[in-house]
N, C-alpha and C positions, 0 to 999 in steps of 0.2 A: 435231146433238149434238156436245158438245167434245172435248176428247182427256182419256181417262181414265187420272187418273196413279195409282190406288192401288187395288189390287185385294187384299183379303186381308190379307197381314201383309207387314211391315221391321221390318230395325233397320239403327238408326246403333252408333256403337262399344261406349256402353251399354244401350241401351234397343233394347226391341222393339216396336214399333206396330202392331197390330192395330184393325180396323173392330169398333167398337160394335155391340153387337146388343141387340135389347127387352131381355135379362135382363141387359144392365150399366148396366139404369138407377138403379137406388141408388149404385152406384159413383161415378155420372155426377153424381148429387145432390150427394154425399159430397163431393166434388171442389168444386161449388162453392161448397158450402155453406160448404166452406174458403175458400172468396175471398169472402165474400159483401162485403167492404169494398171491392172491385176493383170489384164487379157496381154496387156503390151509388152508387160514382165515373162510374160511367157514366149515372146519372140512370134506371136501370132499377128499376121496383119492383116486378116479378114475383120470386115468391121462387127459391128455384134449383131446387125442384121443377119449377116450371112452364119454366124456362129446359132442363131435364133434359128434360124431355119433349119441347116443341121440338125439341131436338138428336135425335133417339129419331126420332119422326114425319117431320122435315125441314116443320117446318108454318113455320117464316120464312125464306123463300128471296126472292132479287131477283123486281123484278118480271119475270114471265114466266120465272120459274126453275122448273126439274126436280128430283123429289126424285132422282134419280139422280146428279144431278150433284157436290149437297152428299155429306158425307164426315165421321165423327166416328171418331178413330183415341183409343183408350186406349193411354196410354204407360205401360210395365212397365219394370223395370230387366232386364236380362239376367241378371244373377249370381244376383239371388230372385224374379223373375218375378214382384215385387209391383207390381199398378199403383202409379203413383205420380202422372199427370195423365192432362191430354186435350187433345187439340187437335182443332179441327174447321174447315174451309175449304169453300169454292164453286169450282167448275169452270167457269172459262167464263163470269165477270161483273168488268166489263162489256164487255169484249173476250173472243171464244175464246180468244184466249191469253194470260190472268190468270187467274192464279190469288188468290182471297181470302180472305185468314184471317180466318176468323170469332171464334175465341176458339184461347187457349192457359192454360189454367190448370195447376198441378201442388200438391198438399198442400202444404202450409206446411213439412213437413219437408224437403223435397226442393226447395225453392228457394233460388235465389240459389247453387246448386252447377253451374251450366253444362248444366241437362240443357234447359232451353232453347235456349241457340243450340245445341244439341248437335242437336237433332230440327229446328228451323230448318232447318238449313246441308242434312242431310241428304234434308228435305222441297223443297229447293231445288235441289238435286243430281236429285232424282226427276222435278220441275217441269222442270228444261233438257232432258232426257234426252227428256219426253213431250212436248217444240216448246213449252213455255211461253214469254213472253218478261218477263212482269212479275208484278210479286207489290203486293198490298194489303192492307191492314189499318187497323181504324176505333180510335182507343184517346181514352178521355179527357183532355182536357186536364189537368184535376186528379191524374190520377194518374202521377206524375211519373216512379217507377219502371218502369212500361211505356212511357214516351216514350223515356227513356233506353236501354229496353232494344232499341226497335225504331230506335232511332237507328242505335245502336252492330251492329245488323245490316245498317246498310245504306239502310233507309227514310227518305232524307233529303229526296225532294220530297213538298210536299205539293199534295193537288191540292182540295181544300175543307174547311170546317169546317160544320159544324151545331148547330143547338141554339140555346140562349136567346142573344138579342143583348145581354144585358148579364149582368156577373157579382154572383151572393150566392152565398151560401152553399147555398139551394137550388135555384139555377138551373147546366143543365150543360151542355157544347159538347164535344164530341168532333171529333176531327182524322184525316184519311184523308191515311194516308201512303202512299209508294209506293216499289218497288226496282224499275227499272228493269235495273240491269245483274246477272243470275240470274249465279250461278257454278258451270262444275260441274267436280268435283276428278278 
């Protein structure tokens, strides 16, 4: 089993992160059902209920993964305690010491104001502390705004792509990037 980096709650300087439980799954809905244009870029057509529940169960985990390992933390602001996103990763694929972010969504209100790399940086602070040494994340190519934004944290190799071998409009490829070098403050 891997080294377990999240037990319970954190916060970074706004927000506080708490582990999801069966009764925040409307929340967890809610959430995505705000991004569902994000989810659609990824050529996923489960609606976000179903993606909700998933995250709830840990029912898509790597092959030969534990539900123990996966981790979905609801993100609140500090100052009103209101959820505001969710982020959720994997412990321990495909190396013990990777960590992999599975999704990072936050309401439409509250983006594009830093509380992303805000929970990054700090989930990556948490990751070097627990012997992590690399970090992952799968995003689609079409959506141009999460490339950018896992760029600009850092995830500048890539290590495969997947999906349809040619582009249309309904055909989609996603890209696994990678941060090698973890920073912790």
């Amino acid at each position: 089993m891997g080294m377990n980096l999240f037990t319970g709650e954190g916060q970074s300087k706004r927000c506080l992160l708490q582990e999801a439980q069966r009764h925040d799954f409307e929340m967890i809905s809610s959430i995505l059902k705000d991004n569902i244009d994000a989810i659609q870029l990824q050529g996923q057509d489960e609606q976000p209920i179903t993606l909700a529940q998933s995250l709830i169960d840990h029912s898509d985990l790597p092959p030969q993964g534990q539900p123990c390992q996966e981790k979905t933390l609801l993100i609140l602001t500090q100052a009103t305690k209101t959820v505001i996103g969710m982020v959720s990763f994997y412990q321990g694929y495909p190396t013990e010491k990777t960590l992999y972010i599975g999704s990072l969504f936050f309401l439409k209100d509250f983006q594009r104001q830093g509380f992303g790399k805000e929970v990054m940086q700090y989930l990556e602070q948490e990751a070097v502390t627990a012997g992590y040494r690399e970090s992952r994340v799968v995003v689609s190519l079409k959506n141009w705004q999460a490339l950018r934004f896992w760029l600009n944290l850092g995830f500048n190799q890539m290590t495969q792509i997947v999906g349809n071998d040619h582009y249309s409009e309904t055909t989609y490829a996603d890209v696994e990037l990678v941060k090698t070098k973890l920073i912790a403050k």
